[in-house]
N, C-alpha and C positions, 0 to 999 in steps of 0.2 A: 434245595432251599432257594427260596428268591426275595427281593425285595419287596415286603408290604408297598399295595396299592397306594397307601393312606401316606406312605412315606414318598413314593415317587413324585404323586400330586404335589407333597408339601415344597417339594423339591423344584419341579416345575413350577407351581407358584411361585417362589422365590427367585428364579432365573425371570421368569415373565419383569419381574417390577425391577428387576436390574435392567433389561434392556430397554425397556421404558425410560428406565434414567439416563442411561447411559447414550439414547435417540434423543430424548430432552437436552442434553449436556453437549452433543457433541450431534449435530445434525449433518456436518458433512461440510466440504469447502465451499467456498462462495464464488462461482465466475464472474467475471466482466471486473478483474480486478485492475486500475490503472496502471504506465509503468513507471510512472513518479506522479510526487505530489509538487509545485510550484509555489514558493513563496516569495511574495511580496506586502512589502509593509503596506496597513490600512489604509496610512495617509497617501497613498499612490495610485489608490482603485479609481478602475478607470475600462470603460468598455473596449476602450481600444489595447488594453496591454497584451491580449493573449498576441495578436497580431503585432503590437510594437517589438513585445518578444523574438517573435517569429522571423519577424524583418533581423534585428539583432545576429539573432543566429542564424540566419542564410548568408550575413555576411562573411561570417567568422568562418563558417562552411567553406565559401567561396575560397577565401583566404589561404582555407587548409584544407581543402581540396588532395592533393599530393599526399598529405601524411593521413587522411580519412579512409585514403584508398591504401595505403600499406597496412593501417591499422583492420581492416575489413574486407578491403576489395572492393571494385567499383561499382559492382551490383547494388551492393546493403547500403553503399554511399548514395547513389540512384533516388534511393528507396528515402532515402534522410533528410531530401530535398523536399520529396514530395511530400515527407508528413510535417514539414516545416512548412511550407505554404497554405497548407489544410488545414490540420491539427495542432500547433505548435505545444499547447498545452493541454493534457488529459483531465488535470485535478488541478484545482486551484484554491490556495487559501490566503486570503487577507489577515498580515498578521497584526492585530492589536498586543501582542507581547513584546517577549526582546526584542523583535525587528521595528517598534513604534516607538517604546520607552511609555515618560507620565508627559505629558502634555497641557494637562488641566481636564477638566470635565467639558467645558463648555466647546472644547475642539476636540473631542473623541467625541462627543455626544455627534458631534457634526459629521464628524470623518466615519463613524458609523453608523450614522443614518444613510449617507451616499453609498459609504459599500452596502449595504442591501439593499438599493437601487440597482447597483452594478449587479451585483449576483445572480437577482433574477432575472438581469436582462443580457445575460454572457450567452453566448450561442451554443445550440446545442453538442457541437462537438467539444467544449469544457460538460466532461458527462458528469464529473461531481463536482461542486463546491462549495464554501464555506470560509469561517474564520478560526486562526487560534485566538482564544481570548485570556486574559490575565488569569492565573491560576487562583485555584479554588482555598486561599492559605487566611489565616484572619485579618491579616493586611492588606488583599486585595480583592477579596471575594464580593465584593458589594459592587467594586466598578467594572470585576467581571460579566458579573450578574447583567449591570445597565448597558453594556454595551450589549453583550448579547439581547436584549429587547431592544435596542435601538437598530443592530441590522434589522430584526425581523421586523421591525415597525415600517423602516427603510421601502423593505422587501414587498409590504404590505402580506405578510404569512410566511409558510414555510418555502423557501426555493428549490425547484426541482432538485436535485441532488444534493440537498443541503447538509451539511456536517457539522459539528464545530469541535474545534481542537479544547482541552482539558491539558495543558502541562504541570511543571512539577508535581507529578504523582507520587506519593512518599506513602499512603496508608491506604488499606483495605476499606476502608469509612469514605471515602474520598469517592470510590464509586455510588455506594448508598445515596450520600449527597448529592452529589451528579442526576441519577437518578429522579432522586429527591426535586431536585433545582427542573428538570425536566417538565414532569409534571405539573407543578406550579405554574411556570411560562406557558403550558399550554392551556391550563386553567384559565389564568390569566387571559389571556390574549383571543381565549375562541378557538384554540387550534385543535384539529384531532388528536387524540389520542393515542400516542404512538409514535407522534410525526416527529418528533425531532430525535435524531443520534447523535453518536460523540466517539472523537476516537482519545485515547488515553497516550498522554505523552511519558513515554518508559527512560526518563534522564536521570534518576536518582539508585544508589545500589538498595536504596532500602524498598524498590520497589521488586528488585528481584530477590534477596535476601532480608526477611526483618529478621527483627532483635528475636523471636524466639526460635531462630533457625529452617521458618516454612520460608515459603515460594508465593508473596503476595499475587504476582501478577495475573497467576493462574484464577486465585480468588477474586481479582479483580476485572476479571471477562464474567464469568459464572454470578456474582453480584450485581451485574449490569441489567438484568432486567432485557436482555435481548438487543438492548438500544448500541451496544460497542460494537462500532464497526470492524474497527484496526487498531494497532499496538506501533505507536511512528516511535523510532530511537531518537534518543537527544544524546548527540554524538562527544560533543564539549560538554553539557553540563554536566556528562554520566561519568567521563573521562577526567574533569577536573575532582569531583568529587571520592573517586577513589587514588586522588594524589596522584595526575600523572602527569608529568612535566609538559608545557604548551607544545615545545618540539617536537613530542611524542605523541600528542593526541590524533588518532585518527580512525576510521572504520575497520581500521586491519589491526586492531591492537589488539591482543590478547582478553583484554576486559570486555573492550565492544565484540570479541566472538563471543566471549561467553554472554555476556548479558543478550545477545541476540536469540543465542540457544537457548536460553531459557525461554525467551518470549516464542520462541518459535515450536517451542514443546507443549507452551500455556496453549498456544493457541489451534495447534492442529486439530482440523477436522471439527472446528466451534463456527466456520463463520468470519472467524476474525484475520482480519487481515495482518501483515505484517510488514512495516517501511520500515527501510533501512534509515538510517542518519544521512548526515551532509557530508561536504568536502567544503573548506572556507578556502580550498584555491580554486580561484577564476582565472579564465584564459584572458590576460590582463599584462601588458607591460611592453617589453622589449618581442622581438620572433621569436627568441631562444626561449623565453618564458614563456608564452603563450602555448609552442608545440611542447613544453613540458609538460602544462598545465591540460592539453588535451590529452597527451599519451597518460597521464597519471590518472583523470576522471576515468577515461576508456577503460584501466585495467582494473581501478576499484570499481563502477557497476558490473562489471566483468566479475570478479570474484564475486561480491554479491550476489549476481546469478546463478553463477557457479557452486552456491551455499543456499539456493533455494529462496532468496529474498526476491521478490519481484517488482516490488515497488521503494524507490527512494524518493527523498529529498533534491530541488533542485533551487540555489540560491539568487540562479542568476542565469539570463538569455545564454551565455555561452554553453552552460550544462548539457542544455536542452539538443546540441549537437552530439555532445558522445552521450547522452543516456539513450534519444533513437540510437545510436549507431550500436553501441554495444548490444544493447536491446534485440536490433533485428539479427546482426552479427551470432548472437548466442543462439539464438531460434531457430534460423538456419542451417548453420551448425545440429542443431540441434531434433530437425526434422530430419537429413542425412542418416542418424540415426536409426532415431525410434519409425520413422515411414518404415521401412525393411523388416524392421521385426515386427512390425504391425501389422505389415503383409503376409508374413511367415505366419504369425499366431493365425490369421483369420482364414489360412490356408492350411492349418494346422501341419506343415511342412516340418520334417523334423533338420534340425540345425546344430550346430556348435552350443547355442544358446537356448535353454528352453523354457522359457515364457510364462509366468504363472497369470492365474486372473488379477494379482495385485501388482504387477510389474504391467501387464498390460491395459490398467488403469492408469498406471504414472506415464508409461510411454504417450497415451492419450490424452492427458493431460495436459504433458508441455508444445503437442503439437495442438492442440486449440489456444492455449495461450499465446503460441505465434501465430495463430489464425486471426486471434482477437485482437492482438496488438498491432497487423499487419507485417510481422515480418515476411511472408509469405501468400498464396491464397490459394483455396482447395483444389483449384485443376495441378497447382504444383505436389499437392498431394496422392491425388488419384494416379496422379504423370507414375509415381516408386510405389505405392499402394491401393491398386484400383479398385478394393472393396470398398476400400478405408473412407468412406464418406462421411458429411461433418456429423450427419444424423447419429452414423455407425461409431466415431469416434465420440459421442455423449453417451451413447449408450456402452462402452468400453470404460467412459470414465465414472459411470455409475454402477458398473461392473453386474450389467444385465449382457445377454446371451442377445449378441448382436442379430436384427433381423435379416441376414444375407439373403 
C-alpha cells in the first residue's frame, strides 16, 4: 500500500505556498550593515561634524594611546587612527527628539530645513543617514510629520542613504501608520515610490511584550510593508520603564538582554537590522575618569559583539574610539578563528571540529563583516585560508557549493 497520488500532490501543494511565505517573510540577512549609528542633535548639523568628530577623537586617541594598546594591542590601535581620519562616522542621524527637546515651530522648521541640506551633502563615506524625528503619539505626531518634510524639502528629495528614526514604539498600529505616513510624504512631494525607510525605536516593554501576552515587535517588522530597515534599542527609556533604578540602567542589565533577544529573534534572517542602545558615560573629566570611561565603552561594544549585535549607538566623539577599537579588536580575533576552519571545510580536511554548511555560513559571515568594516583585508585572509576568497566567502554565506 502507498500514499494516493492526489494526496502527495495536495501535500506538496501545501509545503510549496509555505515556502513562498516563509522566502517572503524572511529573505535572508542584509550586508553592508554599519558599526554604529552617531547622534547628534538637529540644531548641531553641520557638514563638517563627521570630521569635527573625527578630530575629537584622534585626540582622546592620542591621549590614550597606552591603554588603546593594552586594551587591543597596537595593530587594531594602528587600524583606529586610520579609520578616524577617513571614516570617522558610518551612519549618521540628526536628532529632532530627546537630544533637541520643543523649541517652537518656526526654529525646528529652520533647523530642519538645514539638516536636509547637510544630509545630502555629507560625503560618501557617511553611507547611511538620516533623522530621529518626534514620535508617532497624538501629542507630537503632527510636528513629527512637518519636520520630516521639512528635511526632505531641505534635501530637495530623498538623500542617498536616507533613513528616518520612528521612537517610542508601544503598538503594532504604529507601524501601519508609519507605513501609512510614508506613502502620503511621497505622494506628496513627487517622490518614488518606495523611497523612503524607517527604522523603529524598541524603548518601551510593551513593544516587546503586549497586554495579551504576544511579541509585538516581531509584528512590527512583518507589518512594515518591507520599508524597516533596523530595530535601535532605547537603553534608558526601556530601562526606566520597567522600574529600574538610574544606577542600574545599562546595556548589560538583565531587561536590556532580554529585550535585545527578543528583538534579535523578531528579526533574524528578515532583513532587519539590529542596534544595540547607548552608554550615557563619555570619556569626560579627570585621567582616572576618562581611562574608566574608555575601558567600560571597550568592554560593553565588546559584549555586544560578543551577543551578535553589530551595530550601536554612539553619543559622543569620544565613543567613536573604543567602538573602532573593540570593533576591529573582535574581528580579528575573530578571523583567527573562523579563517582555519574555513580552510579545513573547503579542504574538506577532517579535524577535531566538523563543520556543517550552517556553521560554515556563520564562520563566513563574521569574516566579511570584518572585511566590510575594515578590521582586516582579504590578502590577511588568503595569508590562513588560500581558497577562502571574498567571492568564495559570499558564496559560503549564501550557502551555495563554492566555485574552487
Amino acid at each position: 500500500m502507498r500514499v494516493p497520488p492526489e494526496t502527495l500532490g495536495g501535500i506538496e501543494s501545501r509545503l510549496r505556498d509555505v515556502d513562498s511565505e516563509l522566502a517572503r517573510r524572511y529573505p535572508g540577512d542584509r550586508p553592508g550593515q554599519p558599526v554604529h549609528t552617531a547622534y547628534a542633535s538637529g540644531a548641531d548639523a553641520s557638514i563638517d561634524l563627521p570630521n569635527q568628530w573625527g578630530a575629537a577623537a584622534l585626540e582622546l586617541a592620542a591621549e590614550q594611546r597606552e591603554l588603546l594598546a593594552e586594551l587591543a594591542g597596537e595593530d587594531v590601535v594602528d587600524r583606529v587612527f586610520a579609520a578616524l581620519s577617513e571614516r570617522p562616522i558610518q551612519d549618521l542621524r540628526f536628532d529632532f527628539e530627546d537630544g533637541y527637546g520643543t523649541r517652537g515651530d518656526e526654529i525646528e522648521d529652520r533647523d530642519a530645513l538645514h539638516a536636509g541640506a547637510v544630509l545630502k551633502a555629507l560625503a560618501p563615506e557617511v553611507s547611511s543617514r538620516g533623522i530621529r524625528m518626534k514620535g508617532l503619539t497624538s501629542l507630537e505626531w503632527a510636528r513629527a510629520v512637518r519636520t520630516l518634510e521639512k528635511v526632505l524639502e531641505g534635501a530637495g528629495g530623498v538623500p542617498e542613504g536616507f533613513v528616518f528614526t520612528v521612537p517610542k514604539i508601544r503598538h503594532i498600529e504604529q507601524a501601519d501608520i508609519t507605513v501609512d505616513l510614508c506613502e502620503a510624504v511621497e505622494t506628496a512631494h513627487g517622490l518614488a515610490a518606495g523611497s523612503l525607510k524607517f527604522e523603529l525605536q524598541i524603548e518601551s516593554p510593551q513593544a516587546i511584550i503586549a497586554a495579551d501576552g504576544t511579541s509585538p515587535v516581531a509584528q512590527l517588522i512583518q507589518r512594515s510593508a518591507g520599508r524597516c530597515t533596523g530595530l535601535h534599542y532605547g537603553t534608558y527609556d526601556y530601562s526606566a520603564a520597567c522600574g529600574i533604578a538610574p544606577k542600574f540602567q545599562s546595556l548589560e542589565h538583565p531587561v536590556a538582554d532580554h529585550a535585545k533577544a527578543v528583538m534579535q529573534a523578531a528579526a533574524a534572517t528578515t532583513g532587519v537590522w539590529v542596534c544595540d542602545g547607548s552608554t550615557q558615560v563619555l570619556p569626560l573629566g579627570t585621567d582616572a575618569e576618562v581611562r574608566a570611561a574608555v575601558a567600560r565603552h571597550f568592554r560593553l561594544v565588546t559584549r555586544s559583539l560578543e551577543r551578535g549585535y553589530y551595530q550601536g549607538w554612539d553619543m559622543g566623539a569620544g565613543h567613536l574610539v573604543t567602538r573602532w577599537l573593540a570593533t576591529f579588536a573582535f574581528f580579528r580575533e575573530g578571523l583567527g578563528v573562523a579563517a582555519p576552519r574555513i580552510g579545513r571545510y573547503l579542504d574538506r580536511q577532517g579535524c577535531a571540529v566538523m563543520d556543517e554548511p550552517a556553521t560554515a555560513q556563520a564562520l563566513a559571515t563574521v569574516v566579511l563583516r570584518g572585511l566590510e568594516c575594515g578590521a582586516f583585508d582579504p590578502a590577511e585572509v588568503i595569508a590562513i585560508a588560500p581558497k577562502a576568497t571574498v567571492e568564495v566567502l559570499h558564496q559560503l554565506r549564501e550557502r551555495k557549493i563554492p566555485a574552487l
